[in-house]
N, C-alpha and C positions, 0 to 999 in steps of 0.2 A: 461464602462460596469456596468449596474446595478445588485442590489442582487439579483435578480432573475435569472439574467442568471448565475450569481458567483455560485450560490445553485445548479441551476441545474449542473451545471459544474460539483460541488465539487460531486454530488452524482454518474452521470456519471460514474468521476475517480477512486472514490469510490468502486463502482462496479466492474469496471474493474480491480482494482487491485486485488480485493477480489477472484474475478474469475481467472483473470492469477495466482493467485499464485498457483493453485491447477494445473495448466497446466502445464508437461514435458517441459525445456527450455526457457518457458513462464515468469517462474517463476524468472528466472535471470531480470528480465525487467521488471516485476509488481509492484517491488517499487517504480519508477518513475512515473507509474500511482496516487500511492498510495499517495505518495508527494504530487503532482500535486493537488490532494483528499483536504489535508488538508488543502494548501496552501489557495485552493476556497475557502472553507467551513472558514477558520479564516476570512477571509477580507470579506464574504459575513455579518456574522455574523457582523463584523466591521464596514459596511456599515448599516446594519440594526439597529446598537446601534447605527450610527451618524444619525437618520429618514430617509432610505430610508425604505419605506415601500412596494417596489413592490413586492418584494420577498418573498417567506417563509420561518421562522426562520425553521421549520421544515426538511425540505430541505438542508440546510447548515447545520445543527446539524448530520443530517444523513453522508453526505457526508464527514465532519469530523469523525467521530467512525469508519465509514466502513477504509476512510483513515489511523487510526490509527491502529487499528485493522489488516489491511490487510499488513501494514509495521511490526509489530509484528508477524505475522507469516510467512511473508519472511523471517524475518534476522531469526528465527525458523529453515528455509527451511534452509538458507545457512547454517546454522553452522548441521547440520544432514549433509549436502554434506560433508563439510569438514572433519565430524567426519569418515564417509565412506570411504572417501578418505585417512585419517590417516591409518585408520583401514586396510586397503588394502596394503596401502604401507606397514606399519608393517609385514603383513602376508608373502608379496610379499620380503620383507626382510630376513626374516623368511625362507622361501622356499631357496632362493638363498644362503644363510650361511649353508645348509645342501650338 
């Protein structure tokens, strides 16, 4: 696989992670896009520092940040669920000792 398809990958992944994470349920499963993201976008970039030139560093740069970026506000997402979910049980605790 050359950097060009790497880039276009990473931004793809990128993408989609960026987008699923803002999606209901989605959101449990857009890290692995998200990974996926960075995974491209380092070995595109990787390839482009060893001369392949087919690609765009552009492309691989993007597809890296969005990657990162959209892992950082999942694990965001997850820890709000789990905060919810404490919150809830406490409450739900709370009700039933009365």
């Amino acid at each position: 696989m050359n950097s060009k398809n790497m880039s276009i990958t990473a931004l793809v992944c990128g993408i989609v992670g960026i987008v699923g994470a803002f999606i209901p349920y989605v959101s449990y499963i857009a890290p692995l896009a998200a990974i996926a993201g960075i995974v491209f976008g380092a070995l595109a970039l990787k390839k482009f520092k060893e001369g392949d030139e087919s690609g765009t560093k552009g492309l691989a740069i993007a597809g890296l940040v969005l990657g990162i970026v959209s892992t950082a506000f999942s694990l965001l997402m997850w820890a709000c669920a789990i905060c919810v979910l404490c919150t809830a049980a406490g409450i739900l605790g709370e009700l039933g000792a009365m």
